[in-house]
C-alpha positions as YAML, in Angstrom:
chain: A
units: angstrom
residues:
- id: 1
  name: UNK
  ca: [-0.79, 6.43, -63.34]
- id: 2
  name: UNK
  ca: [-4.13, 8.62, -63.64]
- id: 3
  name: UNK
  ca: [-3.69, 8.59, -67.50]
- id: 4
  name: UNK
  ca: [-6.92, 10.27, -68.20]
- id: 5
  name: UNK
  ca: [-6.51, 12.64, -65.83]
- id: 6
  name: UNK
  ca: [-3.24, 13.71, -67.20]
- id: 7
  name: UNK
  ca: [-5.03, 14.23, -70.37]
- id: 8
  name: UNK
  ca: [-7.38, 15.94, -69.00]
- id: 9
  name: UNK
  ca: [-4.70, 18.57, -68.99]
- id: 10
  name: UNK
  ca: [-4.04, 18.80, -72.32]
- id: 11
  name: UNK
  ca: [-0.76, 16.66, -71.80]
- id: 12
  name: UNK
  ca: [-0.20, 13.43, -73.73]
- id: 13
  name: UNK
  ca: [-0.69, 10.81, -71.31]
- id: 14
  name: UNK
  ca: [1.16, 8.03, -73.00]
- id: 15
  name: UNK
  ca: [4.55, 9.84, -72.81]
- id: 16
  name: UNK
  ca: [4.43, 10.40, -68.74]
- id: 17
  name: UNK
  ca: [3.45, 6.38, -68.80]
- id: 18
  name: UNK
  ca: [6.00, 5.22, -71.41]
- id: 19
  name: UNK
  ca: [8.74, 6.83, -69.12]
- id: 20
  name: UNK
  ca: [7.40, 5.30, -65.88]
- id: 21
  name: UNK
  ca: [7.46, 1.78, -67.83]
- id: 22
  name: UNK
  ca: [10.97, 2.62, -69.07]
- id: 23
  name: UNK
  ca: [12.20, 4.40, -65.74]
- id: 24
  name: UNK
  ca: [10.77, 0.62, -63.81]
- id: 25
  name: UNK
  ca: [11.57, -1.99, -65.97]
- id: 26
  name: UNK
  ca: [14.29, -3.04, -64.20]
- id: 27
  name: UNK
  ca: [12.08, -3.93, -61.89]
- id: 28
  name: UNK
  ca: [10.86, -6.71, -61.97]
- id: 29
  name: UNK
  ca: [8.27, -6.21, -58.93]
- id: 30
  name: UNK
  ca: [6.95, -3.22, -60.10]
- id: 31
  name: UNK
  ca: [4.06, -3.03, -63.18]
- id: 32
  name: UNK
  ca: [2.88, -0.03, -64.69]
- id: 33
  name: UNK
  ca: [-1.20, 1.17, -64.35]
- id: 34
  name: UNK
  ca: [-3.03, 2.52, -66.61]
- id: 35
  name: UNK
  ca: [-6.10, 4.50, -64.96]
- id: 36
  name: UNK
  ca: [-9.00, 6.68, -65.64]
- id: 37
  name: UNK
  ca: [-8.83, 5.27, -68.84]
- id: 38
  name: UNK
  ca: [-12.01, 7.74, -70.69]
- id: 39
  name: UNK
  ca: [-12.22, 6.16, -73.87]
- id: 40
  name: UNK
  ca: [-11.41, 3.14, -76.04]
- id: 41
  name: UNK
  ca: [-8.43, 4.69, -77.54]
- id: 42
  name: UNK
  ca: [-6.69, 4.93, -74.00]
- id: 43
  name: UNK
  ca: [-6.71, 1.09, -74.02]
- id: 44
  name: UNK
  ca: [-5.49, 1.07, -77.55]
- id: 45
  name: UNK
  ca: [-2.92, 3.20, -76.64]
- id: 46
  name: UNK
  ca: [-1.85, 1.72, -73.26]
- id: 47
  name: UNK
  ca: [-1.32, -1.38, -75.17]
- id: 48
  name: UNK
  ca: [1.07, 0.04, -78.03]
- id: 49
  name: UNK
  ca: [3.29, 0.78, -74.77]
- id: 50
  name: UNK
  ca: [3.41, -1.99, -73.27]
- id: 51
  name: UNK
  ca: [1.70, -0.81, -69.77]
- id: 52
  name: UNK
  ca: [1.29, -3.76, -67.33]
- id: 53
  name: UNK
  ca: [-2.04, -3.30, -65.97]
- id: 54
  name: UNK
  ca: [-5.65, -1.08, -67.68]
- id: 55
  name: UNK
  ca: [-8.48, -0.07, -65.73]
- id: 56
  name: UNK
  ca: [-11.14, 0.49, -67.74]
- id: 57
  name: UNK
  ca: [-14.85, 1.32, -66.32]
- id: 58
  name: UNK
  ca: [-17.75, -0.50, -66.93]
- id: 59
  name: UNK
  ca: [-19.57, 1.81, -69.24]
- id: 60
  name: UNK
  ca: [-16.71, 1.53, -71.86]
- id: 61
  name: UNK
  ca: [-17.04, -2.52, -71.96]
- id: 62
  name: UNK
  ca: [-19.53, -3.07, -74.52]
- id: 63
  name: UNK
  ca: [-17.66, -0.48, -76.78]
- id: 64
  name: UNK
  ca: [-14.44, -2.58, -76.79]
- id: 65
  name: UNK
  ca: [-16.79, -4.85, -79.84]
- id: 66
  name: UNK
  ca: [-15.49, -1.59, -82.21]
- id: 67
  name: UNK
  ca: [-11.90, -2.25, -82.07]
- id: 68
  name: UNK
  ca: [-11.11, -3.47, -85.48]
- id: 69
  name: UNK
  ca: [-14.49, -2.21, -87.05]
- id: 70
  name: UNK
  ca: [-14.49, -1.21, -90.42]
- id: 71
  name: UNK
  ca: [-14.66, 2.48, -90.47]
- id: 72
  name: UNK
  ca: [-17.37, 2.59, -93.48]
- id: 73
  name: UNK
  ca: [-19.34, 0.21, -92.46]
- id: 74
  name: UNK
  ca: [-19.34, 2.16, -89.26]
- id: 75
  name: UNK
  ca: [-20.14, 5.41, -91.19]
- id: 76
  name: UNK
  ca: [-23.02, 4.32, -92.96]
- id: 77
  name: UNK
  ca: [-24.52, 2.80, -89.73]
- id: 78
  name: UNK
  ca: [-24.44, 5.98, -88.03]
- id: 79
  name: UNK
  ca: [-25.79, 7.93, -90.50]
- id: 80
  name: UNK
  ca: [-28.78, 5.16, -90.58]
- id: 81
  name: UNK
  ca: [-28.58, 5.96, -86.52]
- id: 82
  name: UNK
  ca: [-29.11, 9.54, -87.43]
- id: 83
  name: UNK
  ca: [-31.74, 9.67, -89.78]
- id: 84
  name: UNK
  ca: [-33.91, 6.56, -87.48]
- id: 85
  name: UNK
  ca: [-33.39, 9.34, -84.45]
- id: 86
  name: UNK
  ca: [-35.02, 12.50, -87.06]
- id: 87
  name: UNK
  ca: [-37.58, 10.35, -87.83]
- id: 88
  name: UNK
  ca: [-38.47, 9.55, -84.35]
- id: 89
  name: UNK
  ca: [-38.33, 12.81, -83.13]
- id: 90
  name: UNK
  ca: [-40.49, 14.06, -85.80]
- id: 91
  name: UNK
  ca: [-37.96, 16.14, -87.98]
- id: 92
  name: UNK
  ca: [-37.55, 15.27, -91.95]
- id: 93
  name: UNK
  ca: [-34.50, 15.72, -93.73]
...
């Protein structure tokens, strides 16, 4: 299922994927796919389902080291990330 894509919509993906799990899983030849996954959260959330299978693009990879992060430790690097980028660009704050 074209998760992200549903999304895209406004819908919330996870309920059109949860039923196709539910509606198949009887089935024991048929898994349930998890595409155009557009952010980490999708896989976070594909996960908390139970969906079979995640396709996640190659640009998203090196963000899956986040999961788990502390969020102020997080916080303060970005505002470091921030103020390094003014600085650069010739702007004071």
């Amino acid at each position: 299922m074209f998760a992200g894509r549903i999304a895209d919509t406004g819908e919330e993906a996870t309920e059109y994927v949860r039923y196709a799990i539910e509606a198949f899983q009887d089935k024991k030849d048929v898994e349930i796919l998890w595409a155009s996954t557009r952010e980490i959260y999708n896989i976070v959330q594909a996960i908390n389902i139970g969906t079979h299978i995640i396709t996640v693009p190659n640009d998203l990879l090196p963000k899956l080291t986040g999961l788990g992060k502390n969020l102020s430790d997080l916080s303060q690097e970005t505002v470091q990330q921030f103020r390094q980028d003014a600085i650069a660009s010739g702007y004071s704050i």
